[in-house]
ZADRENLUM-43058 format. One record per residue: x negated, y, z negated of N, C-alpha, C, O in turn. Coordinates in steps of 0.1 Angstrom, whole numbers, plus 5000, padded with zeros to 4 digits. Layout:
! ZADRENLUM-43058
SITE  n.x  n.y  n.z ca.x ca.y ca.z  c.x  c.y  c.z  o.x  o.y  o.z
SITE    X    Y    Z    X    Y    Z    X    Y    Z    X    Y    Z
...
END
This chain:
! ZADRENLUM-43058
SITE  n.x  n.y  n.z ca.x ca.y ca.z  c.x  c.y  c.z  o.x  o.y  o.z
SITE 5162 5133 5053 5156 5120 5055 5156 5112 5042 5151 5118 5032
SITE 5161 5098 5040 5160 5092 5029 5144 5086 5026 5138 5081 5035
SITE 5140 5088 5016 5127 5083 5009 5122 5069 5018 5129 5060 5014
SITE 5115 5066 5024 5110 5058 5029 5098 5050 5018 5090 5056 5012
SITE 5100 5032 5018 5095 5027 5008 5087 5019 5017 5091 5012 5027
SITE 5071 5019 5012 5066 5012 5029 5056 5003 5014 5053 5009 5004
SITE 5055 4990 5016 5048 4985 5009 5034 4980 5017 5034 4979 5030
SITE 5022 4977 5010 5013 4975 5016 5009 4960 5011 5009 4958 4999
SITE 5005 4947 5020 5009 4932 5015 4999 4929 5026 4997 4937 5036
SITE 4993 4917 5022 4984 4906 5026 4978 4899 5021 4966 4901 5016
SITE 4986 4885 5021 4977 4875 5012 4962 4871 5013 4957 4860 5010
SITE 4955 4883 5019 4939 4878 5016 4936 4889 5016 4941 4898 5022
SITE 4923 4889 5005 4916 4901 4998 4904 4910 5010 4900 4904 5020
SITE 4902 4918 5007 4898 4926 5017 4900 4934 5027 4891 4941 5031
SITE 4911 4932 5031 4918 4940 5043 4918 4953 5045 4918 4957 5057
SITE 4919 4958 5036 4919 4973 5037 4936 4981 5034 4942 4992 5038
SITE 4941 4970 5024 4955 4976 5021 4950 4990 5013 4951 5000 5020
SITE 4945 4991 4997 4944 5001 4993 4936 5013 4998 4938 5024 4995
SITE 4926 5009 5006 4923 5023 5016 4934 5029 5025 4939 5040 5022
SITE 4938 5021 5035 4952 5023 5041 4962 5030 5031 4964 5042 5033
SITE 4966 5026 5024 4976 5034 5012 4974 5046 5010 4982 5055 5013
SITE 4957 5047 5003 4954 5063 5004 4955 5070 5010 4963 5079 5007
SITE 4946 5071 5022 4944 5076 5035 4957 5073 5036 4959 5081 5027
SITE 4968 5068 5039 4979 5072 5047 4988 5085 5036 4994 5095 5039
SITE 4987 5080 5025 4998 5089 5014 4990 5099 5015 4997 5108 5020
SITE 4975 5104 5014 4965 5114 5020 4976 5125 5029 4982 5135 5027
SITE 4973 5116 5041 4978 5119 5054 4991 5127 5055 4993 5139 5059
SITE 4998 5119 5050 5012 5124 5050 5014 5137 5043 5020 5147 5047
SITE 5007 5134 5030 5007 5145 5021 5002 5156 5027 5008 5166 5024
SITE 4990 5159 5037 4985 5173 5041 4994 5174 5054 4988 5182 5061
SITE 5006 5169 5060 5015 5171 5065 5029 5176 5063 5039 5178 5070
SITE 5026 5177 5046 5037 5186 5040 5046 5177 5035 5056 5181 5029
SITE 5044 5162 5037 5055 5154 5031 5051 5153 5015 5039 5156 5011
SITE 5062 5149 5005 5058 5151 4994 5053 5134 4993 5053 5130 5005
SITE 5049 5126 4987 5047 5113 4985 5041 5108 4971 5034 5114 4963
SITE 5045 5097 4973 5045 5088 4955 5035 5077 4955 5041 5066 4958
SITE 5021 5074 4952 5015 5062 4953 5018 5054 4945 5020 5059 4934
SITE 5020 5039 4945 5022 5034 4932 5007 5019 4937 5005 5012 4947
SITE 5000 5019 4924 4992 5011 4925 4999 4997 4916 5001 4996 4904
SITE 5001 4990 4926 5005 4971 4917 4995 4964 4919 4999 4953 4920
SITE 4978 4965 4919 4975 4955 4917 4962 4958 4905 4957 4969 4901
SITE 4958 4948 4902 4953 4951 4889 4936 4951 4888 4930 4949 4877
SITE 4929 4954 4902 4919 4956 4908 4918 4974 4906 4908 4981 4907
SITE 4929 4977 4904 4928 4992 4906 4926 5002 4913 4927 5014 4910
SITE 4922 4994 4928 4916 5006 4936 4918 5015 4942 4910 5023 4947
SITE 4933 5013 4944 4941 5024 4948 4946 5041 4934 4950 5053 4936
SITE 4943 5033 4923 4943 5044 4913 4927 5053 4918 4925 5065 4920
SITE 4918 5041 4919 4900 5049 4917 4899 5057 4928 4890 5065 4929
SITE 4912 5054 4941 4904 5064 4949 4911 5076 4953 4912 5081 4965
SITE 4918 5080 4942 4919 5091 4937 4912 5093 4924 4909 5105 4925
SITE 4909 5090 4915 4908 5096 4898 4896 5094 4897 4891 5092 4908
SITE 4887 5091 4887 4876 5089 4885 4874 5072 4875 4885 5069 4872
SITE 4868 5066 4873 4872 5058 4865 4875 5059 4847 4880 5050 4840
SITE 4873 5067 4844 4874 5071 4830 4886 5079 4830 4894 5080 4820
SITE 4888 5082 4838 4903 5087 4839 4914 5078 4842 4925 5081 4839
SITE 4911 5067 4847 4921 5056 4853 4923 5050 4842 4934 5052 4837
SITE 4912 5042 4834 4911 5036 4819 4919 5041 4810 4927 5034 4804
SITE 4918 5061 4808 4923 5065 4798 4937 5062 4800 4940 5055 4791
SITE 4944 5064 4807 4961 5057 4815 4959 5043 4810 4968 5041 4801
SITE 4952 5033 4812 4955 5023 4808 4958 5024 4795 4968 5020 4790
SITE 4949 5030 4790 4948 5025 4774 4958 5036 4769 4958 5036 4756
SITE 4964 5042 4773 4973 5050 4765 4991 5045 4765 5000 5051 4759
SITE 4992 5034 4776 4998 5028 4779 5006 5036 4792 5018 5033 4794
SITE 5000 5045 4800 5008 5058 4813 5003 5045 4825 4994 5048 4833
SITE 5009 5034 4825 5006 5028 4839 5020 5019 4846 5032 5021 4845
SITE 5014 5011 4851 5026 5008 4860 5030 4991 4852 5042 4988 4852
SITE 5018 4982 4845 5022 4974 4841 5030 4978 4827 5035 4968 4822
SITE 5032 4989 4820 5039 4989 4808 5052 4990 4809 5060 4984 4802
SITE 5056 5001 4823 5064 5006 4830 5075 4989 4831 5085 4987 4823
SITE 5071 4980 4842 5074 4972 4846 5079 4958 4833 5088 4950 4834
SITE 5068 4959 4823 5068 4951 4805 5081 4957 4802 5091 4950 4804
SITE 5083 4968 4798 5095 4974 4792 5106 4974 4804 5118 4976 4800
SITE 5104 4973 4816 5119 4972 4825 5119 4994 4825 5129 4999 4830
SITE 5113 4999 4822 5120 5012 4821 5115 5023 4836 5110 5021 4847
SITE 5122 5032 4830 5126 5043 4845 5113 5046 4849 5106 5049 4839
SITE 5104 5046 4864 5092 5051 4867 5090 5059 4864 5080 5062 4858
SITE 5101 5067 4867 5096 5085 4868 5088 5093 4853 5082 5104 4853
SITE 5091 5083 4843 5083 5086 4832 5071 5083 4837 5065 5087 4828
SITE 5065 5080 4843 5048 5074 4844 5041 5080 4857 5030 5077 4860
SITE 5048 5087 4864 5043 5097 4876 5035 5103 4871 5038 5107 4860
SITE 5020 5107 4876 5014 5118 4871 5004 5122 4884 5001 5114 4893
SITE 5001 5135 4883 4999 5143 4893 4986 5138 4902 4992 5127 4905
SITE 4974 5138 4909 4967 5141 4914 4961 5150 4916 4967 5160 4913
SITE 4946 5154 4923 4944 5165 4921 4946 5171 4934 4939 5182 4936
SITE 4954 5166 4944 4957 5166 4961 4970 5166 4960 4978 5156 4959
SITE 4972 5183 4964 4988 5186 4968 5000 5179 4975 5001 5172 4985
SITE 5004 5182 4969 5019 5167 4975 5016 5152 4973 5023 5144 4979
SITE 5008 5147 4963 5004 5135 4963 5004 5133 4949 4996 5141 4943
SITE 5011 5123 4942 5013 5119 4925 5011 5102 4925 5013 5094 4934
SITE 5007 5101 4915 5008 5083 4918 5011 5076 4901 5012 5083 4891
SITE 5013 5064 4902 5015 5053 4889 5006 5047 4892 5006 5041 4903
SITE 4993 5049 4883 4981 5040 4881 4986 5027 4877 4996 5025 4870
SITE 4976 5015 4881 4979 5002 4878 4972 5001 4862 4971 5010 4853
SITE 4966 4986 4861 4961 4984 4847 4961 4971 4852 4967 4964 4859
SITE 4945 4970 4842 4938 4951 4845 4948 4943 4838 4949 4931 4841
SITE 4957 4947 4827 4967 4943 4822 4976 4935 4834 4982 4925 4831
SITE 4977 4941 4847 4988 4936 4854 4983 4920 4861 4986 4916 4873
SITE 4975 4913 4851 4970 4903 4855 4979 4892 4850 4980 4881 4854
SITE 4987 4899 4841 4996 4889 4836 5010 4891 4839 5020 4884 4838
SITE 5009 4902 4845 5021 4902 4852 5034 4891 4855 5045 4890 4849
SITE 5029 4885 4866 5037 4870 4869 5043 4862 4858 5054 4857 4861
SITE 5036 4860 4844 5040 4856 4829 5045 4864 4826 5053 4856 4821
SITE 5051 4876 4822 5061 4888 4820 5072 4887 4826 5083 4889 4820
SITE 5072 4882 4841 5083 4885 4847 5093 4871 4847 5106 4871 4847
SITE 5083 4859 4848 5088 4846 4845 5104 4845 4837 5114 4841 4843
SITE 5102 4849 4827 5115 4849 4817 5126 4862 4822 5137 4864 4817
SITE 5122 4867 4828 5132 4882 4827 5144 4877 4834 5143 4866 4840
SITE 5158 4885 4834 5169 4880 4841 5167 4886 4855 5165 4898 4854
SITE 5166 4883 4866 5168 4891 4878 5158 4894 4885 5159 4903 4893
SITE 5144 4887 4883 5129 4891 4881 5127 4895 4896 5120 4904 4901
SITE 5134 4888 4902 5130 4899 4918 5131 4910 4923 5125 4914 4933
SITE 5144 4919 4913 5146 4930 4914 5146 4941 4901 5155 4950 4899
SITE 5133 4939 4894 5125 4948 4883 5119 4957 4891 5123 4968 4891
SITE 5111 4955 4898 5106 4968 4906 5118 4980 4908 5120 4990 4903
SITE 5123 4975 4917 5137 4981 4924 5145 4987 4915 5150 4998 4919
SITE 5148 4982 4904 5154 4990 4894 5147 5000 4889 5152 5010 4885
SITE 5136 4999 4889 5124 5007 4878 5122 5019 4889 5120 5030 4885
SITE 5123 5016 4899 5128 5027 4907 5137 5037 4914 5135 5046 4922
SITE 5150 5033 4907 5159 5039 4913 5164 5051 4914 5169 5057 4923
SITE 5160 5052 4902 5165 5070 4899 5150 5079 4905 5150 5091 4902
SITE 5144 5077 4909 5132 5086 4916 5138 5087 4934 5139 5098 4941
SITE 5142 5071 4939 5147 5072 4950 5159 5080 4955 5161 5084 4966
SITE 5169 5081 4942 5181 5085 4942 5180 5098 4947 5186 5102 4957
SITE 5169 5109 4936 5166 5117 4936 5165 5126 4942 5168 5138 4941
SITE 5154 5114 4957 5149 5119 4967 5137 5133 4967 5135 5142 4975
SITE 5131 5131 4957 5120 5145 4956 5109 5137 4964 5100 5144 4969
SITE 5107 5123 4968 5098 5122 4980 5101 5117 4986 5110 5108 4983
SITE 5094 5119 5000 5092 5117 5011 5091 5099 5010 5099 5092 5016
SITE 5081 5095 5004 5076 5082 5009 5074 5076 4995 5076 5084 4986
SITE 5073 5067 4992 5069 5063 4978 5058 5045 4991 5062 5036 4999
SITE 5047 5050 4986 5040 5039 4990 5033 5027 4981 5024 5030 4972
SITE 5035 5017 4982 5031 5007 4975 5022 4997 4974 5027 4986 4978
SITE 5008 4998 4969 4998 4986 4972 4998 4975 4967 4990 4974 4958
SITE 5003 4965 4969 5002 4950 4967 4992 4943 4964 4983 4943 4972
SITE 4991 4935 4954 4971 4927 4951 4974 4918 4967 4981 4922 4976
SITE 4968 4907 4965 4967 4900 4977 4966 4887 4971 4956 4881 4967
SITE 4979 4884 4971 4986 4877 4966 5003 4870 4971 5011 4879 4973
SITE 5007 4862 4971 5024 4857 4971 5029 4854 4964 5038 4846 4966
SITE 5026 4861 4948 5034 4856 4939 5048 4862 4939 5053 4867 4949
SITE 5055 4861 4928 5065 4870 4922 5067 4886 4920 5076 4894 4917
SITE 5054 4885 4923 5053 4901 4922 5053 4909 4930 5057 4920 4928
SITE 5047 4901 4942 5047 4908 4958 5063 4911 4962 5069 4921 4966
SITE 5068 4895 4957 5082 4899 4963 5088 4906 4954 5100 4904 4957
SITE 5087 4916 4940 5091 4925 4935 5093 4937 4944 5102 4945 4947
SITE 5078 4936 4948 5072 4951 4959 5083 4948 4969 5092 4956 4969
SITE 5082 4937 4979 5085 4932 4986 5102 4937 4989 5107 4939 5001
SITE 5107 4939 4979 5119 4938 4970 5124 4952 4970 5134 4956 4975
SITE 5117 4957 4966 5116 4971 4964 5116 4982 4974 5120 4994 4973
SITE 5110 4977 4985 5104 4982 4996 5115 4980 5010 5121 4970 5012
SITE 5117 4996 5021 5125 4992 5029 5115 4985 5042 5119 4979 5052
SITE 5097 4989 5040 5089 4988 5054 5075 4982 5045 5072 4982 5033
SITE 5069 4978 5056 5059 4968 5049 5048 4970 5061 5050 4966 5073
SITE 5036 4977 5057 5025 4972 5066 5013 4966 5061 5007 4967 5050
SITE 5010 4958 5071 4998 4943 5070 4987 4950 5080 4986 4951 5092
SITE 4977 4954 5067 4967 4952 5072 4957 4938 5077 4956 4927 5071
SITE 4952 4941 5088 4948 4926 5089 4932 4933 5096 4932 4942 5104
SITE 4919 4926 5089 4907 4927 5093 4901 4920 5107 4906 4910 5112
SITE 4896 4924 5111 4891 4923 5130 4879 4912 5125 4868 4917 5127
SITE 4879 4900 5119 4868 4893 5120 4877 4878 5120 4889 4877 5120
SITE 4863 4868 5120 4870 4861 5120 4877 4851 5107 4880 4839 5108
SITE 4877 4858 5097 4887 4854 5087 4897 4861 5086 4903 4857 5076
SITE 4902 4869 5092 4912 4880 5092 4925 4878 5094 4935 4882 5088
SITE 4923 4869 5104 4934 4858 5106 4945 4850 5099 4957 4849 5101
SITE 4935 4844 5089 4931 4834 5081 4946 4834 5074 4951 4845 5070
SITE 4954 4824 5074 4969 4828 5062 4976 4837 5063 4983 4842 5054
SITE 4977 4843 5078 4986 4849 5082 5002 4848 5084 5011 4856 5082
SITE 5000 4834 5089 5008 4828 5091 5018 4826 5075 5029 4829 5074
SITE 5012 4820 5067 5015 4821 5051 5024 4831 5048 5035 4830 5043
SITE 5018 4845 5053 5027 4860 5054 5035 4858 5054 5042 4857 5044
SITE 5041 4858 5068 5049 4855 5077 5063 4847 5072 5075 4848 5074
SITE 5053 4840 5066 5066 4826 5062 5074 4834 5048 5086 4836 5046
SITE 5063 4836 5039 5068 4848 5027 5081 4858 5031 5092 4859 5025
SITE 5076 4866 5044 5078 4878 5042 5101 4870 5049 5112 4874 5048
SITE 5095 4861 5053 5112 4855 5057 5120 4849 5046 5132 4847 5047
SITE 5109 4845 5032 5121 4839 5022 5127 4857 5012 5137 4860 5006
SITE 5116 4863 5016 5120 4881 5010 5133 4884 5016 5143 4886 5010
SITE 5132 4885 5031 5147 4885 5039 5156 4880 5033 5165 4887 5035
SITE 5159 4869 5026 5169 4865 5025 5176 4871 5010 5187 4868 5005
SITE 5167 4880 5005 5171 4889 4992 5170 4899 4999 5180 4905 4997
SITE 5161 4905 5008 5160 4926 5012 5163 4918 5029 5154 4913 5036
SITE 5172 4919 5030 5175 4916 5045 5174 4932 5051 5177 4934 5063
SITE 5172 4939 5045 5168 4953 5055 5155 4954 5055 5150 4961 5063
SITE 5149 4947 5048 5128 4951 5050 5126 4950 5067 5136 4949 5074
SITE 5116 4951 5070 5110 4954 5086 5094 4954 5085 5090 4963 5078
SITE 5088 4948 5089 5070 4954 5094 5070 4967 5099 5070 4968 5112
SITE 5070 4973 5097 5066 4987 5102 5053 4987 5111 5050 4997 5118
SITE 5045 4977 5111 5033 4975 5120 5023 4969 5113 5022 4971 5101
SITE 5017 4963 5120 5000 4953 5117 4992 4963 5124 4994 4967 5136
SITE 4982 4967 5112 4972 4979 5115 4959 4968 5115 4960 4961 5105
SITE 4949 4964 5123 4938 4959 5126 4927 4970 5117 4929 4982 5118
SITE 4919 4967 5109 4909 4973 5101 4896 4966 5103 4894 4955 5107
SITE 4887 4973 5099 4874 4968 5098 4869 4966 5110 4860 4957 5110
SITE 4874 4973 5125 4870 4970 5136 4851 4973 5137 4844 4981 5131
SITE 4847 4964 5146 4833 4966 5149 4831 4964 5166 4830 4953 5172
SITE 4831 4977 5172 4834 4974 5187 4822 4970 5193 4823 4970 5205
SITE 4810 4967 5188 4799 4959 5190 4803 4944 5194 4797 4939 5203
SITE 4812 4938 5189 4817 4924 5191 4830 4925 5194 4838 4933 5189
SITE 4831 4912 5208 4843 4913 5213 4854 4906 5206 4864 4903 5212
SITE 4852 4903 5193 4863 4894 5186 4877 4905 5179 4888 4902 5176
SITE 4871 4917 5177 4883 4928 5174 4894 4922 5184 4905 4918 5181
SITE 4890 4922 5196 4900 4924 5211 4908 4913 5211 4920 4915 5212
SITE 4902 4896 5209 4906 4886 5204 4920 4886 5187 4929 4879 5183
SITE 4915 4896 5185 4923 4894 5171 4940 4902 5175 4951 4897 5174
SITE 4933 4919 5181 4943 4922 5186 4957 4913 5193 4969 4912 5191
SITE 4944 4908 5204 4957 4900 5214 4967 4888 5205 4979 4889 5205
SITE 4959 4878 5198 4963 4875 5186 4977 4874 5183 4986 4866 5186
SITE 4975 4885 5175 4985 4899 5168 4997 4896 5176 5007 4889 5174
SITE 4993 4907 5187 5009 4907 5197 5010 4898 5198 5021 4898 5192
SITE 5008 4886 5200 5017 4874 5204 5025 4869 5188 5027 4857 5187
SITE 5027 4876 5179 5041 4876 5168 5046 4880 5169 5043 4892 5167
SITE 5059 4878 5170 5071 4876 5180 5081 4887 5167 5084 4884 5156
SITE 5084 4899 5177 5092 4914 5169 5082 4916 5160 5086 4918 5149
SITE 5068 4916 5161 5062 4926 5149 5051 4936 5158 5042 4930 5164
SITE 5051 4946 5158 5045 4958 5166 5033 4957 5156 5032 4956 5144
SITE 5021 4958 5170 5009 4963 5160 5004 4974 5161 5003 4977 5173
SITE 4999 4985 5153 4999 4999 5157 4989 5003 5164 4979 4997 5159
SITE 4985 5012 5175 4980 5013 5186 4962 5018 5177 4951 5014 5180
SITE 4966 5029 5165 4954 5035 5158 4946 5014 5153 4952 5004 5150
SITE 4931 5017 5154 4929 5005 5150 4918 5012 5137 4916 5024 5139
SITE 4912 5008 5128 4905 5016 5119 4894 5006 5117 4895 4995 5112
SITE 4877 5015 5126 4868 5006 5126 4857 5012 5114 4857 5023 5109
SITE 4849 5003 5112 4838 5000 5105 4835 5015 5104 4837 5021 5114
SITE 4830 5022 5088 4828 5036 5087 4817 5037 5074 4823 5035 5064
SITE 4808 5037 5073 4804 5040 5062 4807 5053 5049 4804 5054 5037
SITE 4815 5061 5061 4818 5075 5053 4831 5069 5041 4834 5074 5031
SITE 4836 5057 5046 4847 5054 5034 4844 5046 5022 4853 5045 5013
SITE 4833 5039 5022 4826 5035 5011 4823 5047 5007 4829 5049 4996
SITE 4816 5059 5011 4814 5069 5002 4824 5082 4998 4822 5092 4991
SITE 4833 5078 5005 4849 5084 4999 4851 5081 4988 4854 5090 4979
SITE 4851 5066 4988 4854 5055 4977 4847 5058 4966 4853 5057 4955
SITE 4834 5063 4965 4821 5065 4952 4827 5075 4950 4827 5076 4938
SITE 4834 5088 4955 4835 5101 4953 4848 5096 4944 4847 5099 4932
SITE 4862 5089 4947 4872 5091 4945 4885 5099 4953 4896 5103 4949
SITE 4879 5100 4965 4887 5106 4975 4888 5096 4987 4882 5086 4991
SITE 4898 5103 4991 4908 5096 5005 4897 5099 5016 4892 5110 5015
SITE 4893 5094 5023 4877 5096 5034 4884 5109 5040 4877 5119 5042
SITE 4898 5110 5043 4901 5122 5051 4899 5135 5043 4898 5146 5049
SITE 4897 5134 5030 4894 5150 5019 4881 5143 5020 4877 5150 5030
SITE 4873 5135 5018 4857 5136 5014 4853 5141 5026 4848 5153 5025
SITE 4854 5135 5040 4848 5141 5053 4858 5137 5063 4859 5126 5069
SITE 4866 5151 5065 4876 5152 5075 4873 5152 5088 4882 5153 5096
SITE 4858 5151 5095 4853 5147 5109 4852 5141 5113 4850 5141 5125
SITE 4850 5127 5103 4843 5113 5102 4851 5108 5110 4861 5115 5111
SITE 4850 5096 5118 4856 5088 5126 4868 5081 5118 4879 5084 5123
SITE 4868 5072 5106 4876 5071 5101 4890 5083 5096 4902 5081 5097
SITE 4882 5092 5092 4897 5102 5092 4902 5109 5101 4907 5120 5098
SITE 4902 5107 5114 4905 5110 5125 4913 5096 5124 4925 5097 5126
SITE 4909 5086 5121 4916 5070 5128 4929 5073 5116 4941 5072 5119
SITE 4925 5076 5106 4936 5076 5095 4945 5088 5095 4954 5088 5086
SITE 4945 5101 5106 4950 5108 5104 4963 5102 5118 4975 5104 5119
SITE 4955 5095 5127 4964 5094 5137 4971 5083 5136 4980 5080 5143
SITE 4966 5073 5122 4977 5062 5121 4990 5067 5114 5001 5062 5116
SITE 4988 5082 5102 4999 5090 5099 5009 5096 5111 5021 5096 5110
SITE 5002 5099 5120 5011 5103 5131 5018 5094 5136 5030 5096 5139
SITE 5013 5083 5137 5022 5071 5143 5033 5067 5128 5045 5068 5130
SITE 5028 5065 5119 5043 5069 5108 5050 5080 5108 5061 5078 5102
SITE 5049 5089 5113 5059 5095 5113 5066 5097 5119 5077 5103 5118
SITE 5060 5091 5133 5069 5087 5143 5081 5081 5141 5093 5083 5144
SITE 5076 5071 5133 5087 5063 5130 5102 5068 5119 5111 5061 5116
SITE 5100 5083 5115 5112 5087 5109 5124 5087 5117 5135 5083 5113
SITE 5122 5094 5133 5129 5093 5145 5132 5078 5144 5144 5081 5146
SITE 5132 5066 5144 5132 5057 5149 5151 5054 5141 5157 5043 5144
END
């Protein structure tokens, strides 16, 4: 199986991309797949919920992250570093990657820095998945990820802002086609469901009416156990593997992997 590159994108903050990310690279990973996190946004939070925060910093400041990686144009695979959860390695981000967009401005080819910065890890094939969190945003940089990436999932929140610039996406993710004309949605995961209110169901139906994009059947509702995943530095599925949430996050893995067959 060739490395599968699934990026995680939504231009509005909250969604639940970098939970999604972990929990799924989690997922996969205690499934025996090997997998590669890469954190791009400069919030960090996909570094913190694996490491601790003084551990994420020390990478920043020693220059082991993803914005130096990307400043210099050079090979990822120098900047991989382990985790403490088998099968699972990541490229920590850096508040540095705030400037990003100004870095890339001048470069020759700026839509395809990511993609190069990757190649020789993909070539390689030592993983399974190389997953990618996106800030929430449409700049230049998404469509690096964007760029970089063969599958793309949108988380989208069950309220009524969740909605909100979807459409925006949409329009993005069509001017990306016309540079990665192989990208695909791999599915719109609904998050933050609260089955107390009938507007999740509303959002759902929503959803399906966008025309060739599948929304995935697992929906991931309201948990408190993932806020305190999040305090620990763990994927909710390692902090409490009973919890409602990692049952929802282990069976939205199953539905990815479904899609290797595909």
């Amino acid at each position: 199986m060739k490395t599968r590159v699934i990026a995680f994108a939504n231009n509005k903050g909250g969604s639940g991309k970098s939970t999604t990310c972990s929990n799924l690279g989690y997922g996969l990973a205690t499934k025996g797949k090997k997998v590669l996190l890469i954190d791009g946004d400069m919030q960090l939070n996909l570094s913190l919920s694996l490491m601790d925060e003084e551990t994420v910093l020390s990478y920043a400041e020693n220059g082991k992250n993803l914005y130096m990686a990307i400043k210099n144009q050079e090979d990822l695979a120098k900047y991989i570093l382990p985790t403490a959860f088998a099968n699972l390695d990541i490229i920590p981000s850096s508040t540095l990657m705030s400037s990003i967009e100004y870095e890339l401005f001048s470069k020759w080819q700026r839509e395809f820095i990511l993609k190069k910065c990757l190649k020789s890890i993909i070539d390689s094939e030592q993983y399974d998945y190389i997953l990618i969190d996106a800030p929430p945003t449409l700049g230049g940089w998404v469509m690096n990820i964007l760029v970089a990436a063969n599958e793309v999932i949108i988380p989208v929140e069950a309220t009524p802002w969740g909605l909100f610039g979807i459409g925006n996406m949409f329009e993005f993710l069509e001017e990306v086609k016309n540079i990665n004309e192989n990208l695909k949605v791999t599915g719109i995961l609904v998050t933050k469901v609260d089955t107390r209110k009938s507007y999740y169901k509303q959002t759902i139906e929503s959803l399906k009416e966008i025309k060739d994009t599948p929304v995935f059947e697992t929906v991931i509702r309201i948990d408190s156990q993932i806020e305190w995943s999040q305090d620990n530095n763990k994927p909710v599925i390692s902090y409490k593997k009973s919890s409602r949430s990692s049952k929802e996050y282990l069976s939205l893995t199953d539905e990815v992997l479904r899609g290797e067959n595909e």
